[in-house]
N, C-alpha and C positions, 0 to 999 in steps of 0.2 A: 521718642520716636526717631528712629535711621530717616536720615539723607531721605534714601530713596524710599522707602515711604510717604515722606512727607511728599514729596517729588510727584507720588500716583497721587496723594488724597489732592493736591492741588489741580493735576491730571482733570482727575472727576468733578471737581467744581467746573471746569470748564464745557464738561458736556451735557448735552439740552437733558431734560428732566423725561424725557420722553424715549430716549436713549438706553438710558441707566440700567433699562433689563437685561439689556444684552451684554454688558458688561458685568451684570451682577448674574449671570448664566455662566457666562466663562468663568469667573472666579471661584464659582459653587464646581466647577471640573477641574478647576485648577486644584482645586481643596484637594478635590477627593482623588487625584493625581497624585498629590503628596503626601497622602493621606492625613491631613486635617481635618478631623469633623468641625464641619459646620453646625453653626446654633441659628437658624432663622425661624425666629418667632411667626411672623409672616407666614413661608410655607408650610409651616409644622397647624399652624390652623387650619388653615384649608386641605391639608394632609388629612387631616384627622375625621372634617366632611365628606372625603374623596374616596375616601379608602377601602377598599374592595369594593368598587365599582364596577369596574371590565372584569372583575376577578373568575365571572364563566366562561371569560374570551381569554384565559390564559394556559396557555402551554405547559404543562406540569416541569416537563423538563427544562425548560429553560428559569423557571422559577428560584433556583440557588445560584443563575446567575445576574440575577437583578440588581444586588447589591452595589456589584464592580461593573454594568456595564455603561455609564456614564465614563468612566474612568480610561478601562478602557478604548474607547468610543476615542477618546482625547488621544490618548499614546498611538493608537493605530494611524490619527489623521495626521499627526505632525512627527510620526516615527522619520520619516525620511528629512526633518528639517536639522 
């Protein structure tokens, strides 16, 4: 494990357990900003209960771009940083 690595995972021990979402939310758009897939166990269960839910409430056309707009969503907020 890098320096900095080690440097975040110590990072995160320090923040309250109640916290953690919001950081493991950013990281899951950081993934997919670098294009990293992610593997979470976790969400892929509850995915898989969830899944075509709203699917009558959905826009056809916007439907191919589902994939990348997390991703997006990230680049457009901090384009100007």
């Amino acid at each position: 494990m890098t320096k900095a690595k080690q440097q975040v995972v110590e990072m995160l021990n320090d923040i309250p357990d109640d916290k953690v979402i919001h950081i493991l939310e950013m990281m899951r758009g950081f993934m997919l900003l670098y294009g990293v897939d992610s593997k979470d166990t976790s969400s892929a269960e509850s995915a898989s209960t969830a899944m075509g839910v709203f699917k009558k409430y959905a826009n056809p056309a916007l439907i191919p771009k589902e994939k990348d707009a997390w991703g997006d969503a990230v680049r457009e907020k901090y384009a100007d940083n």
